[in-house]
C-alpha positions as CSV (number, residue, x, y, z in Angstrom):
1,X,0.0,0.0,0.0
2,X,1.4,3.5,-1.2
3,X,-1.4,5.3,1.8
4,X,-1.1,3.6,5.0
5,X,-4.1,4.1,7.8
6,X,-3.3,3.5,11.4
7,X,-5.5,4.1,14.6
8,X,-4.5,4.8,18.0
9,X,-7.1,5.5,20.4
10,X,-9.3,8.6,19.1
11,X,-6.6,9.8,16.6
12,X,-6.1,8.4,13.1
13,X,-3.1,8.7,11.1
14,X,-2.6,8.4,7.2
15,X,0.7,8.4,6.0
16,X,1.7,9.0,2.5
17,X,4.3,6.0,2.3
18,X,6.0,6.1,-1.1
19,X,9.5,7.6,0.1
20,X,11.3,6.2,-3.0
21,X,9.6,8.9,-4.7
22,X,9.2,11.2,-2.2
23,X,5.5,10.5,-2.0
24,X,4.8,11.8,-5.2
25,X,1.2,11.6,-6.0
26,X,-0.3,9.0,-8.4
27,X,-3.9,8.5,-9.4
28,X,-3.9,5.6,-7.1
29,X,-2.7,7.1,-4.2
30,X,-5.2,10.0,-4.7
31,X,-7.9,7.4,-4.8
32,X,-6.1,5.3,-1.4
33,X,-5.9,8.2,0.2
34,X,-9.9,9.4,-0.6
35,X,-10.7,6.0,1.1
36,X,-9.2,6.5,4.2
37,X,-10.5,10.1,4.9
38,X,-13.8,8.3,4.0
39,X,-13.4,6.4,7.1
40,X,-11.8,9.3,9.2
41,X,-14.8,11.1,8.2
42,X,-17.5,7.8,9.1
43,X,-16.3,6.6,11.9
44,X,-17.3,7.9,15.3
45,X,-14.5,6.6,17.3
46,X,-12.0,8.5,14.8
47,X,-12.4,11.8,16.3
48,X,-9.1,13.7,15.0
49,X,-6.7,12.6,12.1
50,X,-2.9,13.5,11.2
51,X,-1.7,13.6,7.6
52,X,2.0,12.8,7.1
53,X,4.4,11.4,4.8
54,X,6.5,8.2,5.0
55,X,10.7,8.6,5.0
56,X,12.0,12.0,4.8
57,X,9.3,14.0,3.1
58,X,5.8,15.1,3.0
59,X,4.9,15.1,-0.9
60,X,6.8,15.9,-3.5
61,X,3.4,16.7,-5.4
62,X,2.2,15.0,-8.3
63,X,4.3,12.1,-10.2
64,X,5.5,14.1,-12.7
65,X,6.9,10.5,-14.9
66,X,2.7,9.9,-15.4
67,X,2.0,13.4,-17.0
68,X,0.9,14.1,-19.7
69,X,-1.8,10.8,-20.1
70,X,-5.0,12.9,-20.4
71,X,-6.7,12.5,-24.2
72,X,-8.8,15.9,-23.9
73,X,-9.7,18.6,-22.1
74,X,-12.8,17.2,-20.5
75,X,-11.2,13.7,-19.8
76,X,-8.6,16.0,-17.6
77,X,-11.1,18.4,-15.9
78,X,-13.0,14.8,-15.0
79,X,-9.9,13.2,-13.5
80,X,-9.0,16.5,-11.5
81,X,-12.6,16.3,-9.8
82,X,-12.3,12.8,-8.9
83,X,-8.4,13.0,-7.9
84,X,-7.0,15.7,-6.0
85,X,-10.1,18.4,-5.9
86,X,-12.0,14.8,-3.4
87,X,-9.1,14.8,-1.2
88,X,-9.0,18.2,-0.9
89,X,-13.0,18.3,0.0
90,X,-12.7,15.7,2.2
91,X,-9.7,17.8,4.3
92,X,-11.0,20.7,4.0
93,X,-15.2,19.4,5.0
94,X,-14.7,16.8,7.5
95,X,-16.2,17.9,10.6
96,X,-13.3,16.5,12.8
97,X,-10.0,18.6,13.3
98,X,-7.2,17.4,10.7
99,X,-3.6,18.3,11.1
100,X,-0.7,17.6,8.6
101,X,3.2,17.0,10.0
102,X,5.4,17.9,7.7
103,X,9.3,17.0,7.2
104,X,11.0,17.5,4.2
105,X,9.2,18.8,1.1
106,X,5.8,19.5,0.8
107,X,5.3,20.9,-3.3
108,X,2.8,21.2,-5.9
109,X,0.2,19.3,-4.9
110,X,1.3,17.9,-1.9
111,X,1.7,21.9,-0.4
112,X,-1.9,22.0,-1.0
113,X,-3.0,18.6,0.3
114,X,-1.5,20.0,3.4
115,X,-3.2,23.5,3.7
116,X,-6.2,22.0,3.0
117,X,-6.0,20.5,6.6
118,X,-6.4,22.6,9.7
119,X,-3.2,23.4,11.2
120,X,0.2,22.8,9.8
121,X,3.0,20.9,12.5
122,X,6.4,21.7,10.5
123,X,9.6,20.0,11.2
124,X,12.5,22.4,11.4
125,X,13.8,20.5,7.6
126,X,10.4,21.4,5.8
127,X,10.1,23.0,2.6
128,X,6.7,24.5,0.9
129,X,6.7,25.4,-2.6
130,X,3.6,26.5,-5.0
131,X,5.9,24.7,-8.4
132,X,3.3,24.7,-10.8
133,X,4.6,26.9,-12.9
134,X,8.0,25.1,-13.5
135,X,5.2,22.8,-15.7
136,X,3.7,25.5,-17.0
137,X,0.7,24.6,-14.8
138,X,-1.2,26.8,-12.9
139,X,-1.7,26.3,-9.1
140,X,-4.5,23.0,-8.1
141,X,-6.0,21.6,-5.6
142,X,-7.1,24.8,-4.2
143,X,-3.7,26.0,-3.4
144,X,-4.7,29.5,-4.7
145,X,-7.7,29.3,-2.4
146,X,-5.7,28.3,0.3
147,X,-2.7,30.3,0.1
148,X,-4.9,33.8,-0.6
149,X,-7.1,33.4,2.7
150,X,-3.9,32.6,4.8
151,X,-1.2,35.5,3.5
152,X,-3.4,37.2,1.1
153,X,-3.6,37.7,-2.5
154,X,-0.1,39.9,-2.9
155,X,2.0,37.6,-1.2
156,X,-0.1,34.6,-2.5
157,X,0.8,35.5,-5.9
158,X,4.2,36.1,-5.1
159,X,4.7,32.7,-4.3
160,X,2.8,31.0,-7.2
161,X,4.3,33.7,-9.9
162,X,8.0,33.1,-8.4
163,X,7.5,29.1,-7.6
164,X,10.0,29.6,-4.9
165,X,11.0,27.4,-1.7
166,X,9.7,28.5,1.3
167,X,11.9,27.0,4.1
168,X,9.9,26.4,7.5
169,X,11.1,29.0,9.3
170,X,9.8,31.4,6.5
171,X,6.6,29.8,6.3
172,X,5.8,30.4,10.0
173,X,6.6,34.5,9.8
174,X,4.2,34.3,6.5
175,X,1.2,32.5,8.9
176,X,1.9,29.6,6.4
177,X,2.5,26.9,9.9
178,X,1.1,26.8,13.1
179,X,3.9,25.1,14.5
180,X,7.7,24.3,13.7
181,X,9.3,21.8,15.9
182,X,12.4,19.7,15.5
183,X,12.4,16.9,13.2
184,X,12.9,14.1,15.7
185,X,9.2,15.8,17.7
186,X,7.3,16.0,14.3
187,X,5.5,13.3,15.2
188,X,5.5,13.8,19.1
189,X,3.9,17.2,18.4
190,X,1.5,16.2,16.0
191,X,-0.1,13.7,18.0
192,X,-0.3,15.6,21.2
193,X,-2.2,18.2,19.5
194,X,-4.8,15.8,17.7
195,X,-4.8,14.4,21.4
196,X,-5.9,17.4,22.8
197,X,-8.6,17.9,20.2
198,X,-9.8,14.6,20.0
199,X,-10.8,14.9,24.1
200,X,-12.6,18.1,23.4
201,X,-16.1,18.6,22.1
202,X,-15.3,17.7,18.6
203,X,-19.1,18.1,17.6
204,X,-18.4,21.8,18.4
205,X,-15.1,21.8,16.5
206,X,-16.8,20.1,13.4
207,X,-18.9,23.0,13.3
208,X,-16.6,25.5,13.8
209,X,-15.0,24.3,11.0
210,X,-17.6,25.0,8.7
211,X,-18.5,28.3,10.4
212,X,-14.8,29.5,8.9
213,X,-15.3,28.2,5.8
214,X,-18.1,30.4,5.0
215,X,-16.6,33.4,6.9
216,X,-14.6,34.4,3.6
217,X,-16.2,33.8,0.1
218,X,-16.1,32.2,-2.8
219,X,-16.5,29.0,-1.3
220,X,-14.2,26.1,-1.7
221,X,-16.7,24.3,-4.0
222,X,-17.2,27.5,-6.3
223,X,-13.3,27.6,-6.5
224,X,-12.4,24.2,-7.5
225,X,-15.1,24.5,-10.5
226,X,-13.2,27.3,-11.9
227,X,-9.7,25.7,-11.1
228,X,-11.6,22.1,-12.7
229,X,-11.7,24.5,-16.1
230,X,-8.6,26.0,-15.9
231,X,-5.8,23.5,-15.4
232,X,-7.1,21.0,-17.5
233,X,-6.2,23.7,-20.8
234,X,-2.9,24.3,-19.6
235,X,-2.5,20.3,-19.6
236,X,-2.6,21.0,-23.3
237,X,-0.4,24.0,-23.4
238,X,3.0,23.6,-25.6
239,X,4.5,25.6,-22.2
240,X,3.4,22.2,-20.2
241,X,4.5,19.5,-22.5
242,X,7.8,21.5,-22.4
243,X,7.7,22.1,-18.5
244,X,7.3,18.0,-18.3
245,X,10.3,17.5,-20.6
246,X,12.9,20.1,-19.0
247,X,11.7,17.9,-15.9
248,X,13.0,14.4,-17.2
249,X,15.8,15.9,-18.9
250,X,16.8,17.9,-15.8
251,X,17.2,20.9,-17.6
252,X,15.7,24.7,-17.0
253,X,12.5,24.8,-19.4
254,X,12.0,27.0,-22.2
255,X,8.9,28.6,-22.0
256,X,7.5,30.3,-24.9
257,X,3.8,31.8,-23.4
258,X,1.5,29.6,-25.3
């Protein structure tokens, strides 16, 4: 199994566990890991979750070797939906709290998975980055969303224009992390948090969850439908097929704007 679920007590943990590959994100994994926040979300003895990677990274974002298999636009806008933009729902909807403990990199994708959950627990070694555009992708899984209600949209774009590595430390003076800990008391952190949520009345925090989400328009949902029509044309841009090449070559890309 490339998603691992394990249960202690109240808490559940899912652990992205692909560390030859840094985690990176396939379709199957998207769909592993839809499964078990399906459980997080149905079971009422599950009453907080942790999201972490396996080895020494979060998520490298999405496998960048299986780009590129998409036959049209709509066939692309369809396997958005039902890959990242469910996990992302589930995260972000799930009325119990849900943290992410981050080590290493957390990119692309993998950023957003994690600011879709509800505090971020960052090891000293972590490393956020909005990389789209080095595959001449616009940002997904609500990462624009995400990023623009926590730092605003100035700084938001700065970070998705530029593509940058954001080191931990960074990250917490931008309101990007919650916490940043050592990377031996990643984990240690982590669960003693969802601990101390899991006692409380989590019925109330469920709701309270919602109650933010609605504080700030658009909503998620209305977000993801435009992001659904926008990233799937740029799968199909010459600047991406380009972006995907300079990747296996290991070589800077040359963009041309079309």
């Amino acid at each position: 199994m490339t998603v691992t679920l394990s249960i202690e007590g109240p808490v559940a943990t899912i652990t992205l566990d692909r560390p030859e590959r840094m985690n990176a994100l396939t379709m199957e994994m998207r769909a592993g890991l839809a499964a078990h926040l399906e459980r997080v979300r149905d079971d009422a003895a599950i009453r907080a979750a942790i999201l972490t990677g396996g080895g020494a990274h979060f998520c490298a974002g999405a496998d960048v070797g299986r780009m590129g298999e998409d036959s049209s636009i709509r066939a692309g806008r369809a396997r958005l939906q039902r890959g990242s933009h469910t996990v992302v729902k589930l995260l972000h909807t799930i009325e119990k709290p849900i943290l992410a403990a981050v080590a290493g990199v957390a990119v692309g994708v993998g950023w957003s998975y994690a600011l879709a959950c509800d505090m971020i627990v960052a090891a000293e070694d972590a490393r956020f980055g909005a990389t789209f555009r080095r595959l001449g992708l616009a940002p997904d899984g609500g990462a624009a969303w995400f990023l623009a209600r926590r730092i605003g949209i100035p700084r938001a774009k700065e970070l998705a224009f530029a593509g940058r590595i954001v080191p931990a430390e960074e990250a917490s003076r931008l309101g990007l992390v919650e916490y940043v800990v050592p990377r031996a008391a990643l984990m240690e952190k982590a669960r003693a948090l969802a601990a101390e949520f899991a006692a409380g009345p989590t019925f109330a925090l469920g709701l309270t969850k919602r109650m933010f989400d609605r504080a700030v328009g658009p909503s998620l949902e209305d977000f993801l439908e435009l992001e659904s029509m926008v990233q799937p044309q740029l799968h199909h841009s010459a600047d991406h097929t380009e972006g995907v090449a300079a990747f296996k070559e290991k070589r800077p890309p040359r963009f041309v704007g079309s």
